[in-house]
N, C-alpha and C positions, 0 to 999 in steps of 0.2 A: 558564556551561554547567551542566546539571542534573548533579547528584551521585548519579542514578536511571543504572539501566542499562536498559533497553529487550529483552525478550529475542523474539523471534522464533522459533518453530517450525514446519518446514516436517513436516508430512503428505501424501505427494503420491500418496494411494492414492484413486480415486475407482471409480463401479461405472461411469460411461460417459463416455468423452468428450467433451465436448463438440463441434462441429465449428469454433467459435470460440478456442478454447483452445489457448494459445503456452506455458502452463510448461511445466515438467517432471514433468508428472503424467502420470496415466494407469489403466487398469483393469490390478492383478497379482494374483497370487493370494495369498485372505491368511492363505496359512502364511508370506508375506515379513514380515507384522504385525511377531510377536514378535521377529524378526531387527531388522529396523529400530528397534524403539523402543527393542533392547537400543546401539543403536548410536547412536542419539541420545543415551540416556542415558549410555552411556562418553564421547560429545562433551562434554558439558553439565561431567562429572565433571571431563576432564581440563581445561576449559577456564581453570584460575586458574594450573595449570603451564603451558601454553600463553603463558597472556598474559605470566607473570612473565618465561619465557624468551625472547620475542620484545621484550620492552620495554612493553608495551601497558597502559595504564590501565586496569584492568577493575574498576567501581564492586561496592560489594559487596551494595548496596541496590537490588531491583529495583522500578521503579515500574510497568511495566505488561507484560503477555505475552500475545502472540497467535499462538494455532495457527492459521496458513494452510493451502494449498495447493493443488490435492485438495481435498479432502473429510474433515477430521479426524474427522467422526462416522461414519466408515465404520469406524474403531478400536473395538477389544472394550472395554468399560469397566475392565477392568484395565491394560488399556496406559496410557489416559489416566494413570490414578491413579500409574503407573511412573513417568512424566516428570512428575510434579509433587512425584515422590518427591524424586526427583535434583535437581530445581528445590530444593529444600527444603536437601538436604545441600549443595547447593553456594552459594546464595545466600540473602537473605533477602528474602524476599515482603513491601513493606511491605503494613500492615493495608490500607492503602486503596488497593492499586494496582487497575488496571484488568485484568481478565481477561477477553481473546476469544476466541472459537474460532469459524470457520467452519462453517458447517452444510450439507447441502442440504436441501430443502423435501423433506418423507417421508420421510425419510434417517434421523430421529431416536428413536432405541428408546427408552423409557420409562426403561430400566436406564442408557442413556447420560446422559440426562439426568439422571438420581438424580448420576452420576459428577460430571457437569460439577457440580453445586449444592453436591458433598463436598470438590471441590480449589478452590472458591470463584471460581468464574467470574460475572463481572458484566453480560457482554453477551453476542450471538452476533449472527452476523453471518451472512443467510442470500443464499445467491447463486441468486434468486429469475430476474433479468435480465426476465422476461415474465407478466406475471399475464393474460395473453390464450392460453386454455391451446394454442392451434394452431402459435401462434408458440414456445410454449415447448417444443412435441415438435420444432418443425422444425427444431431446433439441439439435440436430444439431450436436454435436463432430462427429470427423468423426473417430472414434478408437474402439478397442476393450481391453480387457484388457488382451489378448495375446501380443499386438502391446505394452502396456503400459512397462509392464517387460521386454519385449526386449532390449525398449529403454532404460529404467534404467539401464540394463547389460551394453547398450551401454557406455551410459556416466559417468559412477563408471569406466570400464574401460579403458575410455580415462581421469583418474582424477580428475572428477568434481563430486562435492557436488549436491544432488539432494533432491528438493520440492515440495513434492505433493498437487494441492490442491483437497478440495473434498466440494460440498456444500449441506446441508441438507433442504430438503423441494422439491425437485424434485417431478416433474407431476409423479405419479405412484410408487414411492419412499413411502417403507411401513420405520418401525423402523427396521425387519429383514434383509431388503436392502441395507441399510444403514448401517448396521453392516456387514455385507458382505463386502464392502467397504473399512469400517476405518479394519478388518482384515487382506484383501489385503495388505492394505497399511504400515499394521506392520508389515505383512511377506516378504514386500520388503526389510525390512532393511533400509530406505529412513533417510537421517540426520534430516530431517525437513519435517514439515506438517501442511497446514494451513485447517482450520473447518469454513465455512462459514451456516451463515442459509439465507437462501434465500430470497432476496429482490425482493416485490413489488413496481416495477417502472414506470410511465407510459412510461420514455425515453426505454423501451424495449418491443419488441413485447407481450413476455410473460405476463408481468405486465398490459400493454393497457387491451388485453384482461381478466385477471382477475378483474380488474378496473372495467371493461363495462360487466362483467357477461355471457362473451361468453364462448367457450368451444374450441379454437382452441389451439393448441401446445400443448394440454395435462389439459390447463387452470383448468379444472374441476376437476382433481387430483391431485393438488395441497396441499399437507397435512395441516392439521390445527396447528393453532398456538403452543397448546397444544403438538402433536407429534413432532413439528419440537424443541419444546424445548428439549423432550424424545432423540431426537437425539442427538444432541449437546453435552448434560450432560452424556451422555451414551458414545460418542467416545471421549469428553476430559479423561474420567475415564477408558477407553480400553487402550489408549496411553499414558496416564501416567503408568500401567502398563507394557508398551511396552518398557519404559525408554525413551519416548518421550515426554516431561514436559512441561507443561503451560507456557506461560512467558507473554505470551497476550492476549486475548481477541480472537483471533482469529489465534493465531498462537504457534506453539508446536515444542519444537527441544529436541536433545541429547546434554548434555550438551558443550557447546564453538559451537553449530551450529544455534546462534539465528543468524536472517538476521540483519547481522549490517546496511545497507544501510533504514530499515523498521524502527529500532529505533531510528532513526536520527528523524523521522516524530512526535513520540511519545515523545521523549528529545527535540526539539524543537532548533535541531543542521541544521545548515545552508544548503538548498543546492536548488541547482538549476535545473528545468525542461526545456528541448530542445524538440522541437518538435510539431506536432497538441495536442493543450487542455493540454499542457505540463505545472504544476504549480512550482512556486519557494517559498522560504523564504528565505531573508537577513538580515542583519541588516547594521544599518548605515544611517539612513536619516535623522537625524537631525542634529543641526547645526557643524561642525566639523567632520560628518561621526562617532562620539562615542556610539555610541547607537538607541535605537528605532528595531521596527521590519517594516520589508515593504516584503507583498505577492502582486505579481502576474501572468497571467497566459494568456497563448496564446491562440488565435481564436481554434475555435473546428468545422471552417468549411473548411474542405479540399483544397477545391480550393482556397479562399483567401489565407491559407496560402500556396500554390504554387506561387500564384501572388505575396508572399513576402510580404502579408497583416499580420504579427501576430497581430495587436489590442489588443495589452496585456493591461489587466486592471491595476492599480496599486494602491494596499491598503494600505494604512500608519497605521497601526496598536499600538493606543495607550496602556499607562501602565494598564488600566484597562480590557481591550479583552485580553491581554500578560499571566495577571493572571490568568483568565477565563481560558484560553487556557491549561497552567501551568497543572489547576486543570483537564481538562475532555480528556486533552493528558493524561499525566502520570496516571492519572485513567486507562486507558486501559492495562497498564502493570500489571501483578499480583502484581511483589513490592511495585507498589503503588505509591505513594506523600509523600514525605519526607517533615513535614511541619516545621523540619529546611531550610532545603533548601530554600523552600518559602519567610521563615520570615527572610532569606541573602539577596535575590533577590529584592523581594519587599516590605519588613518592616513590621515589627508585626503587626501593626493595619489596613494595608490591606489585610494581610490572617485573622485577628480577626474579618472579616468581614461577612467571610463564616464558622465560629462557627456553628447559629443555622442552615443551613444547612445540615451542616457534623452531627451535634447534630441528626436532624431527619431522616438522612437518615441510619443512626445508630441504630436509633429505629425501622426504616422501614422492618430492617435487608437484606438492599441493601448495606451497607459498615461496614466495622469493621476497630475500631482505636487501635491500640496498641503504647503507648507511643507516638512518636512522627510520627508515619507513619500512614496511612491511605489509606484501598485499598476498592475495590470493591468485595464484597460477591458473591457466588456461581450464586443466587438469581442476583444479580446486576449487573454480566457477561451479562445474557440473559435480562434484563432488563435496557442495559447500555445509551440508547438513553434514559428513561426515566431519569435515574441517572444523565448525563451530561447536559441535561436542566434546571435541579434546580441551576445548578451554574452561569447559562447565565442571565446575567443580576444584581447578586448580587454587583459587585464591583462599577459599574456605579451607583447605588443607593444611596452608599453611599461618600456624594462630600469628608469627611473630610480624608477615606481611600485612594478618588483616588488623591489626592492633597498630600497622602503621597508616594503613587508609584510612582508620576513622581519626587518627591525631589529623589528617592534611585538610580533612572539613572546615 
């Protein structure tokens, strides 16, 4: 496992909602700014007392950090500089780690961007979702995709790595539209780009209403399953022409420009989340601090955590969910599951356990094995929530596999 910590920040102040939008974000007012980031930063500060008194391994070298959430460039440029203050006294920044931070398109002040280029950020990552600028009002962005190129001139200019993402299934979003879009996004030149098909949520306005069969936000235009898979398979296959290559499920670079901080989540490499609804993985809570895995994750309602309420949950996660996990992470990557790897980690006869599994899903032509690797089929991408719930549950079934995962600790 990486000897890199992975740290995560959540910023979850945006100027509009989206009507798509499930976090825990939202439009507040930003005299909360300075509160919040002082309270990130006392997170950040206490988090090595934290870990020592909990058990938790917390590496002391960070390799990569990304401000989500929200909208981090809605922050004054002195806050940023605060939290990379605290990042600094508590941790060490390796020279080369990856630095992201979320943008929105016109969102970006001159004096922010000076900020971001002084605490040494390396990419940004802009939540663009529509460069067809009708589609992009009728979900709330507040851009055009004049505004969007600009900004990219901007920040290739000022040396940063740039991430577009774009999502399919949008209210009014035909397959031509959509391809309009992922072309845009090739003739930017952009190092990276992630392809989302659009989530039915009730935690998001859009979703509520598709849910309850109203017709607000566009609800009624919402493309069918069918189309929105047409999309998907249609701009992974434009951008692989573009010499922007698969590598995930939902994310596409040139090569050496995969998000290393994103594959930390999928490799099941340590890191930790600061911040509202901010989540971690460590290891270290069993006896001696040598092993075991422990997630958890802060309140996701605003004001507690101003009041210094985080209510972090904390899951002790046994050898048998570790495996599960193994198998429907690394499923997301096109390389797939290495089931040496596996049978190092956790011992032959607990990956021998997800044979007929892997056997049917083989036949389903949702996975293909070749030797010793096993990935997820074209088929299996757009079908991958179905794929990762046949694994849920296999290893617990079996007492005699899971009684060999915990001897391999």
């Amino acid at each position: 496992m990486s000897e890199t910590l992975g740290l995560y920040i959540s910023v979850p102040f945006c100027r509009a909602k989206c009507t798509y939008c499930n976090f825990a974000s939202g439009v507040f007012p930003a005299s909360e700014h300075e509160l919040y980031v002082m309270r990130v930063c006392g997170e950040i500060r206490r988090a090595w007392e934290r870990a020592e008194s909990a058990g938790w391994r917390l590496p002391e070298r960070v390799g990569s950090v990304y401000l989500g959430g929200g909208t981090p460039s809605t922050l004054e440029p002195e806050r940023l500089r605060e939290i990379f203050v605290a990042i600094g006294e508590s941790f060490v920044i390796e020279r080369n780690a990856e630095v992201t931070v979320e943008c929105a398109p016109g969102q970006i002040a001159a004096d922010f961007l000076k900020a971001m280029v002084e605490v040494r950020a390396t990419r940004v990552s802009l939540g663009v979702q529509s460069m067809v600028d009708t589609e992009a009002a009728a979900t709330g962005r507040m851009h055009t995709r004049a505004i969007v190129e600009d900004d990219v001139r901007r920040l290739r200019d000022a040396g940063l790595a740039v991430n577009v993402d774009l999502i399919a299934g949008l209210p009014g979003q035909t397959l031509a539209s959509w391809m309009e879009s992922v072309e845009a996004v090739c003739g930017l030149g952009v190092e990276h780009a992630s392809l989302y098909m659009l989530e039915v949520d009730e935690d998001s306005r859009l979703g509520r209403e598709l849910i309850g069969g109203g017709a607000r936000y566009g609800a009624g235009l919402v493309a069918t399953d069918d189309t929105v898979a047409a999309m998907y398979e249609s701009g992974c296959e434009r951008l692989e022409r573009a010499g922007v290559r698969q590598y995930e499920i939902s994310n596409f670079a040139r090569p050496g420009a995969e998000a290393r901080h994103n594959l930390r989540y999928w490799r099941r490499e340590p890191y930790l989340g600061v911040g509202l609804d901010a989540h971690s993985m460590l290891r270290g809570w069993n006896d001696g601090g040598d092993g075991g895995v422990v997630r958890f994750g802060n309140t996701d309602d605003l004001a507690d955590y101003l009041n210094g309420e985080m209510e972090a949950e904390v899951e002790r996660v046994d050898r048998a969910a570790e495996l599960e996990e193994a198998w429907f992470l690394g499923l997301r990557l096109v390389e797939g599951v290495s089931l040496a790897a596996l049978h190092a980690e956790f011992g032959g006869q607990a990956v021998a356990a997800f044979d007929d599994v892997v056997a049917e899903l083989v036949d389903d032509g949702l996975l293909t094995r070749a030797g010793e690797r096993v990935a997820l089929m074209t088929r299996g991408r757009m079908l991958s929530n179905e794929v990762f719930g046949r694994f849920l549950g296999v290893a617990s079934k079996d007492s005699s596999a899971a009684e060999l995962s915990l001897s391999t600790q």
